[in-house]
C-alpha positions in Angstrom: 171.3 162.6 59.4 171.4 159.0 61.1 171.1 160.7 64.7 168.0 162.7 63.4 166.3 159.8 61.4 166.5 158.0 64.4 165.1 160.8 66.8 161.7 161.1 64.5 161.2 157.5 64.6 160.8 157.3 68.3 158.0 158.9 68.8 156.4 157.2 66.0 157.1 153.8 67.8 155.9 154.9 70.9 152.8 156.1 69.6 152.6 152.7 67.7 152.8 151.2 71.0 149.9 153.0 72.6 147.8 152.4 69.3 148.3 148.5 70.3 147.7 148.6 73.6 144.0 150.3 73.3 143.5 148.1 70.2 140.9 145.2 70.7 141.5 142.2 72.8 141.5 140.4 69.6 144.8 141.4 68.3 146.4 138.6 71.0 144.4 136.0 69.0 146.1 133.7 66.8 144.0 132.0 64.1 140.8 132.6 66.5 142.7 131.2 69.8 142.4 133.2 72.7 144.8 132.1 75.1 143.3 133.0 78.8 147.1 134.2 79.9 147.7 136.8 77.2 144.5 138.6 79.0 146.2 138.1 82.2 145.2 134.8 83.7 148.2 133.4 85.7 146.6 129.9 86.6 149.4 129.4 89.9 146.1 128.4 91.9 146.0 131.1 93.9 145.4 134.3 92.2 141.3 134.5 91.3 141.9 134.7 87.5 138.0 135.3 87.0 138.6 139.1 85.4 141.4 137.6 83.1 138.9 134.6 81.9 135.8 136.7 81.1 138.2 139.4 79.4 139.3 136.6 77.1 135.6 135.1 76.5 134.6 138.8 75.7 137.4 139.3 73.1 136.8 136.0 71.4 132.7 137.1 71.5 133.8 140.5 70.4 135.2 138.9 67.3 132.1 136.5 66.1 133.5 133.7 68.2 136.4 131.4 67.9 138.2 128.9 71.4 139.6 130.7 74.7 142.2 128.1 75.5 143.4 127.2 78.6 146.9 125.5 78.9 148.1 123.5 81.8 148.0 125.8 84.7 145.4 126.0 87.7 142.9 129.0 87.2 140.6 129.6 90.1 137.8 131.5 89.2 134.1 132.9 89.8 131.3 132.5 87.5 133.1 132.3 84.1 130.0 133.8 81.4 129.8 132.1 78.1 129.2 134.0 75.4 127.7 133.0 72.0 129.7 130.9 69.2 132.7 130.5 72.3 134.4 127.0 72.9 136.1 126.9 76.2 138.8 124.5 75.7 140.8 123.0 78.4 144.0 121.2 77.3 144.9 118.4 79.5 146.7 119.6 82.3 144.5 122.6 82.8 142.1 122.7 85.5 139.6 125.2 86.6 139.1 125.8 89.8 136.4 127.2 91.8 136.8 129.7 94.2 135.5 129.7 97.7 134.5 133.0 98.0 130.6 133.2 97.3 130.5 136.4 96.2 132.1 135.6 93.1 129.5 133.9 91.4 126.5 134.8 89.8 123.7 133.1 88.4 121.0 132.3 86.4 117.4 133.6 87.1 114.5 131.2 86.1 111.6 132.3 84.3 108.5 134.1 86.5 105.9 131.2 87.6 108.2 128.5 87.8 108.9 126.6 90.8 112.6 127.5 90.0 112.5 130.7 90.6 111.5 130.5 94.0 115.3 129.7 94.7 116.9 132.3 93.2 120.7 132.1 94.1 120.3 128.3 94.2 121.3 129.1 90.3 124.6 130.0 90.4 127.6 128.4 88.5 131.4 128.5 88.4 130.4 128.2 84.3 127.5 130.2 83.7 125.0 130.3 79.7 122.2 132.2 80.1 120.4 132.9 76.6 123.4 131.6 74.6 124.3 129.6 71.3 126.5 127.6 69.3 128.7 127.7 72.6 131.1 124.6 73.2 133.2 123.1 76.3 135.7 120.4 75.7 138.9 119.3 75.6 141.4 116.4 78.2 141.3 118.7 81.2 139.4 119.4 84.1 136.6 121.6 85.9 136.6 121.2 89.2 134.2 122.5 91.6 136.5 122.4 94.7 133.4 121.2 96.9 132.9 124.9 97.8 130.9 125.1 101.1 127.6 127.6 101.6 126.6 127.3 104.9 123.3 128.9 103.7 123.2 127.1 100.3 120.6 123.5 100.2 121.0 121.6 103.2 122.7 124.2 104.0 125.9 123.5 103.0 125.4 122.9 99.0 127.5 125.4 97.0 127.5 126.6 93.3 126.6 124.5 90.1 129.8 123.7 87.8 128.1 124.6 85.0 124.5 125.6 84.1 123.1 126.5 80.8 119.8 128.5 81.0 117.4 129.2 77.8 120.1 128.3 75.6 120.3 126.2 72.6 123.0 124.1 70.8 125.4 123.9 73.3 128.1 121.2 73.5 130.6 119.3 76.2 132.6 117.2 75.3 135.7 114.9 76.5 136.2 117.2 79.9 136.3 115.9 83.3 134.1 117.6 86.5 135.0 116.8 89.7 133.9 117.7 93.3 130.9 119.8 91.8 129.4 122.3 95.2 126.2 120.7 93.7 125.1 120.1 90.3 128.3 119.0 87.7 125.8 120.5 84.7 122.7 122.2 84.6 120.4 122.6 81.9 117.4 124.8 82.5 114.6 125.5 79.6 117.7 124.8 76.8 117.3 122.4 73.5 120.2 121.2 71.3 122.7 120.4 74.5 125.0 117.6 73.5 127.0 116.0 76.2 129.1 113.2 75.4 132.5 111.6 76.5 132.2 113.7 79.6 133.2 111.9 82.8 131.7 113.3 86.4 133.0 112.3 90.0 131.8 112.8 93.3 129.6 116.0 94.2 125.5 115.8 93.3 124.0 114.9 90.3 125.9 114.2 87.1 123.2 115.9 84.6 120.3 117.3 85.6 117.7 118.9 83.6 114.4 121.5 84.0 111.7 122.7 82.0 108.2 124.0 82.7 105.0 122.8 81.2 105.1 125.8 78.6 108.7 125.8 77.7 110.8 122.2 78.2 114.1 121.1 77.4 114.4 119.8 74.0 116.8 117.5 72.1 119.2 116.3 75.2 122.1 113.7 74.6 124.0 111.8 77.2 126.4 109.9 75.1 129.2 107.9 76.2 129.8 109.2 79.7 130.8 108.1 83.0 129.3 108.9 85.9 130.8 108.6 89.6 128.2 110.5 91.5 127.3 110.9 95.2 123.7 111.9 94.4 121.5 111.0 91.2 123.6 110.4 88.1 120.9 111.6 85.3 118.2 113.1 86.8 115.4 116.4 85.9 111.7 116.5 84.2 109.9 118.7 81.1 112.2 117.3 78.5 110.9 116.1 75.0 113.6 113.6 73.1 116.1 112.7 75.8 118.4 110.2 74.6 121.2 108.5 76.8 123.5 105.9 75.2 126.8 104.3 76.0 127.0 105.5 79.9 128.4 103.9 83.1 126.9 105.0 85.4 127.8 104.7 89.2 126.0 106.7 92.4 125.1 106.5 95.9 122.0 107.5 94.9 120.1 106.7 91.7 121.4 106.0 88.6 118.5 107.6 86.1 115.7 109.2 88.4 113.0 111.1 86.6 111.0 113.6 88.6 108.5 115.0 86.4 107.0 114.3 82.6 109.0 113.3 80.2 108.3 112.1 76.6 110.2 110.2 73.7 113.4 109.2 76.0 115.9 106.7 75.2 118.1 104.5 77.2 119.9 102.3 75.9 123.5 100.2 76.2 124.6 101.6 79.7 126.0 100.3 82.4 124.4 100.6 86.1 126.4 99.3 89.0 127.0 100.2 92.7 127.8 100.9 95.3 129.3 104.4 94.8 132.9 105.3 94.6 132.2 108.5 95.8 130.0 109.2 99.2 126.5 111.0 99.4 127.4 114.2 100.8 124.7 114.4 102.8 124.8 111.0 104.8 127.8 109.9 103.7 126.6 106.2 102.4 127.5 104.7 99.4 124.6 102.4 98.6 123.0 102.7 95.0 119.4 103.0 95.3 117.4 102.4 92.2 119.3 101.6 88.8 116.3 103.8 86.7 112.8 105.6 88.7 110.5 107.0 86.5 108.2 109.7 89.3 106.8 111.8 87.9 105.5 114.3 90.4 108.0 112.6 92.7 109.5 115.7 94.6 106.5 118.2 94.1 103.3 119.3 91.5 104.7 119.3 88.0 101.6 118.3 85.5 102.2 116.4 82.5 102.7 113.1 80.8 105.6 110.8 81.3 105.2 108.7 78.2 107.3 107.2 75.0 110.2 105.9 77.3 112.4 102.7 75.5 114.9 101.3 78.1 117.2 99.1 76.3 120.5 96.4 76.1 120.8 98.0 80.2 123.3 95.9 83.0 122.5 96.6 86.5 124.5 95.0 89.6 124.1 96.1 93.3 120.8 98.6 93.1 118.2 98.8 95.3 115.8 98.0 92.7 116.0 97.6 88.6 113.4 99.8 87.1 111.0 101.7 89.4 107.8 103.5 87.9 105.7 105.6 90.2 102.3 107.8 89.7 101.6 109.8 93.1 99.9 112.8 91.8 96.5 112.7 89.6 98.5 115.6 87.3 100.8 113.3 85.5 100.1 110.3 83.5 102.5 107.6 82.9 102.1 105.5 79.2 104.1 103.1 76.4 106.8 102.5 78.6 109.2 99.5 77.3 112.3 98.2 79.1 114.1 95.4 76.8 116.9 93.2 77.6 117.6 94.2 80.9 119.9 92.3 82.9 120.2 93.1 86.7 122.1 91.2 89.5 122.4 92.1 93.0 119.1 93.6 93.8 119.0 94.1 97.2 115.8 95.7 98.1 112.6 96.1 96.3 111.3 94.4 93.3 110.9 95.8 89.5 107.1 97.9 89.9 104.8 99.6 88.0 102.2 101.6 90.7 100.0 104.2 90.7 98.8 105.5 94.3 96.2 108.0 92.7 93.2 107.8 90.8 95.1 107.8 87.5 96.2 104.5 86.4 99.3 103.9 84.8 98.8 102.8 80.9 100.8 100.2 78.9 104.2 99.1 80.2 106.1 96.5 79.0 108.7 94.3 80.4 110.5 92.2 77.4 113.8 89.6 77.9 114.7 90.8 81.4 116.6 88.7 83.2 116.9 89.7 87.6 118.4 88.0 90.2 117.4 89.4 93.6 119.1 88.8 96.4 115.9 87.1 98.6 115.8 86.8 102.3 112.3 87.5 102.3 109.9 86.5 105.4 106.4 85.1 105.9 105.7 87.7 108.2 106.9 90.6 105.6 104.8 88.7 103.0 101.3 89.3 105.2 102.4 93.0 105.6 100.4 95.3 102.6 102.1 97.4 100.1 102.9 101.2 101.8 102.5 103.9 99.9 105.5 104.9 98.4 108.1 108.0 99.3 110.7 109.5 97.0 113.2 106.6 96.7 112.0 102.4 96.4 111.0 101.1 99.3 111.0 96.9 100.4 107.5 95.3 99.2 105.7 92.1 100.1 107.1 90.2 96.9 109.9 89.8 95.6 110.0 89.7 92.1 107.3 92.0 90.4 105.0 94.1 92.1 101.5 96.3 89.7 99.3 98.8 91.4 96.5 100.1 89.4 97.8 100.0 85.5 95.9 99.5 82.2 97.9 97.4 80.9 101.4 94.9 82.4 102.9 93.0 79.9 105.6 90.6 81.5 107.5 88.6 78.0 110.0 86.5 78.2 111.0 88.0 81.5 113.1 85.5 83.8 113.3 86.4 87.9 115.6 84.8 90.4 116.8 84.5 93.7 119.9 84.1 95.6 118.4 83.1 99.1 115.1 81.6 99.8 112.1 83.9 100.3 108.8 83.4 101.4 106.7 86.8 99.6 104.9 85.7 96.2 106.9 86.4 93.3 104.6 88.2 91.2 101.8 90.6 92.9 99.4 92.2 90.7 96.5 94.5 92.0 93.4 97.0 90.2 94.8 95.8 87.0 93.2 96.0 83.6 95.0 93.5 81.7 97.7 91.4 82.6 99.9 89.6 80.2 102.1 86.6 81.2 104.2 85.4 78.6 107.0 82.6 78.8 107.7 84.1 82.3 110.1 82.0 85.0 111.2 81.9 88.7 112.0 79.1 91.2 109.0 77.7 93.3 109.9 77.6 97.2 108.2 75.6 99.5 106.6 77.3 102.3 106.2 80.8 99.9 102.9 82.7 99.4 102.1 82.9 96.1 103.8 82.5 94.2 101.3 85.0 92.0 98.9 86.7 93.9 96.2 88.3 92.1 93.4 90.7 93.2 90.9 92.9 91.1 93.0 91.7 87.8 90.1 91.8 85.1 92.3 89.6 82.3 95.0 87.7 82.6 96.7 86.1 79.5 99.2 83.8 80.4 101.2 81.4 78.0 104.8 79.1 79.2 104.6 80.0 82.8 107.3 77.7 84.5 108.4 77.3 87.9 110.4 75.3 86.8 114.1 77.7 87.6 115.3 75.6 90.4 116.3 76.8 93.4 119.3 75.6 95.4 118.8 73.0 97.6 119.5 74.0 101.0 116.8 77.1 100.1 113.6 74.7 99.3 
């Protein structure tokens, strides 16, 4: 009776078996965890462990959502699709990697009429959103974009993004670490609600960078205590209303904040700006920061709209090319209300703080308010009889050293304190087409010999109050 008892419940158990086996993914969940290696991930850093990935993110989707986890392990990969209400954790030890074979990723296709969508595979990612939601990334380990080479990628050898989100909304990342992004370390393309914060980037492009279009921008962007170690521009993008970046270091061989089309209601405040860069432009190979913020709209190419509403705030800048840079070129864009507020740079090395416009459009109000810079100087007579050239994409050296206006409404200077290392011979301050120009308890050092020290042409109102010379220079630099 045992011996037969037992032969009917084989069967049974085998057929059990099978019942698992074509049962959902979901069954190898645990309290909504879906660890990538029960779907077959092996994470050795060899075997492409895309298949295994997406499987998992597909399960966990299939479900209403809940984390695909990765444990310590190296997972190469191809694009890896988020799916909505999924959180890619990484525990810290875990690192995806991306693979080198460009056929493996896929990307993102911009929306008709943009100028993104005339580079269509210029949009793909190792971590790939497009139309997604409630969708996180965090956790202590690390995405890494193994510097994968395309020889027909931009500049012809940029690879894949690390991650880009594309019309998606409330999307977090959080805590991880990207290194040695192809190009981009994150993406965000015509997306509102994207959160990233504690996030540290090093080496590749550009840290964040972000792209709307006049009828559809990004919306509701936080940069919030990151780091940034960045070959190219840290923070960079346009079309994005309410952009708020707070608590960042930010480090590049490039720019630190550069701003290439409109943008309204953006924060910066209490970050850290400071070069040169730890990690190498990929391109030319130099580490020299340029400018610590450059507000362009237009900058790179035709993109109509306002850049206006912009509070820059509590900022430290040593070793940039130049503090804060703001820049009209195109009559489309318009550039208004633009404070900067207890700024504090050191080590400027080549162009002074400006507020220009080189088209018909004048800039509107900007205010500069308890800013304290120290240039380094140098400056020549001969440099100081040379006129302003029109700008190109990155702050160039001007005839003065301190402050330099082009064609604004209105330049308000308070409280604003400018010095310099070595003895230079360009004015100070050099305002031109100006319709109202405040100096208020403004100093810098007088030296002999120097033009200026302001120069003034076509100003129609000047208001000035505590205007001292009286910051004096070193001795051997009279």
């Amino acid at each position: 009776m045992k011996e037969c008892h037992l032969s009917r419940m084989v069967p049974l158990a085998v057929a059990a078996c099978a019942t698992l086996t074509n049962l959902s993914g979901s069954c190898l969940a645990v309290d909504g965890v879906f660890d990538v290696r029960d779907y077959g991930a092996v994470g050795n850093g060899k075997k492409v462990d895309t298949a295994a990935i997406n499987k998992a993110v597909k399960a966990c989707s299939d479900t209403g959502g809940g984390q695909v986890r990765f444990g310590p392990g190296r997972y190469m990969s191809g694009t890896v699709h988020l799916k909505d209400n999924v959180t890619l954790f990484f525990e810290a030890g875990a690192t995806l990697v991306g693979t080198t074979k460009l056929d493996d990723y896929q990307y993102f296709t911009p929306p008709a009429g943009t100028p993104e969508a005339r580079f269509g595979k210029w949009h793909s990612a190792l971590i790939l959103g497009v139309g997604v939601k409630n969708v996180t990334i965090a956790g202590h380990g690390v995405i890494d974009g193994n510097k994968v080479f395309n020889p027909r990628g931009e500049e012809k050898m940029r690879g894949p993004h690390t991650i880009i989100l594309g019309n998606s909304r409330n999307i977090t990342i959080r805590d991880i670490t990207i290194k040695d992004s192809a190009n981009y370390a994150i993406m965000i393309e015509f997306s509102e609600q994207v959160d990233v914060r504690g996030v540290k980037v090093t080496g590749g492009w550009d840290g964040v960078h972000f792209r709307g279009w006049i009828d559809k921008p990004c919306r509701d962007i936080n940069i919030i205590d990151c780091q940034f170690f960045t070959g190219d521009d840290s923070i960079a993008g346009r079309y994005v209303n309410r952009l708020l970046i707070k608590d960042c270091v930010v480090n590049s061989s490039c720019n630190g904040i550069r701003i290439i089309g409109p943008v309204t209601n953006m924060i910066v405040q209490d970050c850290l700006f400071y070069g040169p860069g730890l990690h190498p432009h990929r391109t030319s190979n130099r580490r020299n920061m340029l400018s610590g913020i450059i507000l362009q709209p237009g900058g790179w190419d035709a993109c109509d709209g306002a850049l206006e509403d912009v509070l820059i705030s509590d900022v430290t800048m040593k070793n940039v090319a130049s503090p804060v840079t703001v820049l009209l070129k195109r009559g489309g864009n318009t550039v208004d209300n633009i404070t900067i507020t207890d700024l504090t740079a050191t080590g400027v090395y080549r162009a002074a703080a400006s507020v220009e416009s080189w088209c018909e459009t004048a800039c509107g109000r900007v205010v500069f308010r308890d800013a304290s810079i120290e240039y380094e100087g140098g400056g020549t007579a001969k440099q100081a009889k040379a006129p302003p050239r029109k700008p190109g994409v990155d702050a160039r050296p001007l005839p003065v050293w301190g402050f330099y206006a082009k064609n604004a409404q209105d330049i308000i200077l308070e409280n604003v304190h400018l010095y310099c290392v070595k003895k230079d011979l360009r004015p100070t301050i050099f305002c031109e087409d100006i319709n109202c120009l405040v100096l208020d308890a403004v100093r810098f050092p007088e030296f002999h010999h120097a033009a200026g020290p302001i120069v003034l042409k076509n100003v129609k109102e000047v208001k000035s109050r505590d205007v001292d010379m009286s910051i004096p220079a070193p001795a051997n630099q009279k």
